[in-house]
C-alpha angles and dihedrals in degrees: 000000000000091000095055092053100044087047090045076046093059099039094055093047085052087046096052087047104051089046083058096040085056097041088052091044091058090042094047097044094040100224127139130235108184099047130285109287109206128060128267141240141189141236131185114200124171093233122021090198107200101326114139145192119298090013104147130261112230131199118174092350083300117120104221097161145358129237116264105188151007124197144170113247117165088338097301122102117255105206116193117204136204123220144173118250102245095058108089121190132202126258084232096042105131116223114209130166110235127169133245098234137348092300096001122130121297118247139173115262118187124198116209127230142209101238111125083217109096124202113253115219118282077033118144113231097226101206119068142170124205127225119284105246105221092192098051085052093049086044099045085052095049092048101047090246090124 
């Protein structure tokens, strides 16, 4: 009988750590099980320069969504944004990819406006700004272009 309950012991101190190894797994890595909460917008820019699935979305320093998607459309990049229901953005807020960093990790800033018209949700954010390429910069320097 001591054996059972030191092995049901043991099984329920594997089970408990394998339910928190799980729920830090889905915090730590941001996603999101049941479903985003939030609403979603979306941004053309003409290069999308490194930025990825899930990189966050950045007002004011502040992160207030992640990126959910990138896709090709007429050869832009159509970038689709997650964010949380609270957060209302301009009809004229301008949406650029700028880098954490000199070579850190790409993410979406968006610039509010002043326009009383706010974006619905599935709404294109008019105003982008691509990505800053480092090596045409470096390029255009070396070779006098600047």
């Amino acid at each position: 009988m001591k054996k059972f309950d030191i092995e049901l012991a043991v099984g329920l101190f594997m089970v408990a750590g394998i339910i928190c190894l799980g729920y830090l797994t889905i915090k730590l890595g941001k996603m999101e099980v049941l479903g985003d909460k939030g609403y979603e917008l979306q941004a053309v820019f003409a290069n999308s320069g490194g930025l990825k699935n899930g990189s966050p979305v950045v007002i004011a320093g502040v992160e207030v969504g992640r990126v959910k998607h990138i896709a090709l459309d007429d050869y832009e990049a159509k970038v689709v944004m997650n964010l949380p229901l609270d957060v209302k953005i301009q009809e004229d807020a301008i949406a650029s990819i700028k880098t954490k960093g000199l070579i850190g990790e790409k993410f979406v800033e968006i610039s509010v406006g002043g326009s009383e018209r706010i974006l619905e949700p599935g709404d294109l954010i008019r105003e982008t700004e691509p990505a800053v390429d480092l090596e045409q910069l470096i390029s255009n320097y070396v070779f006098g272009k600047l």
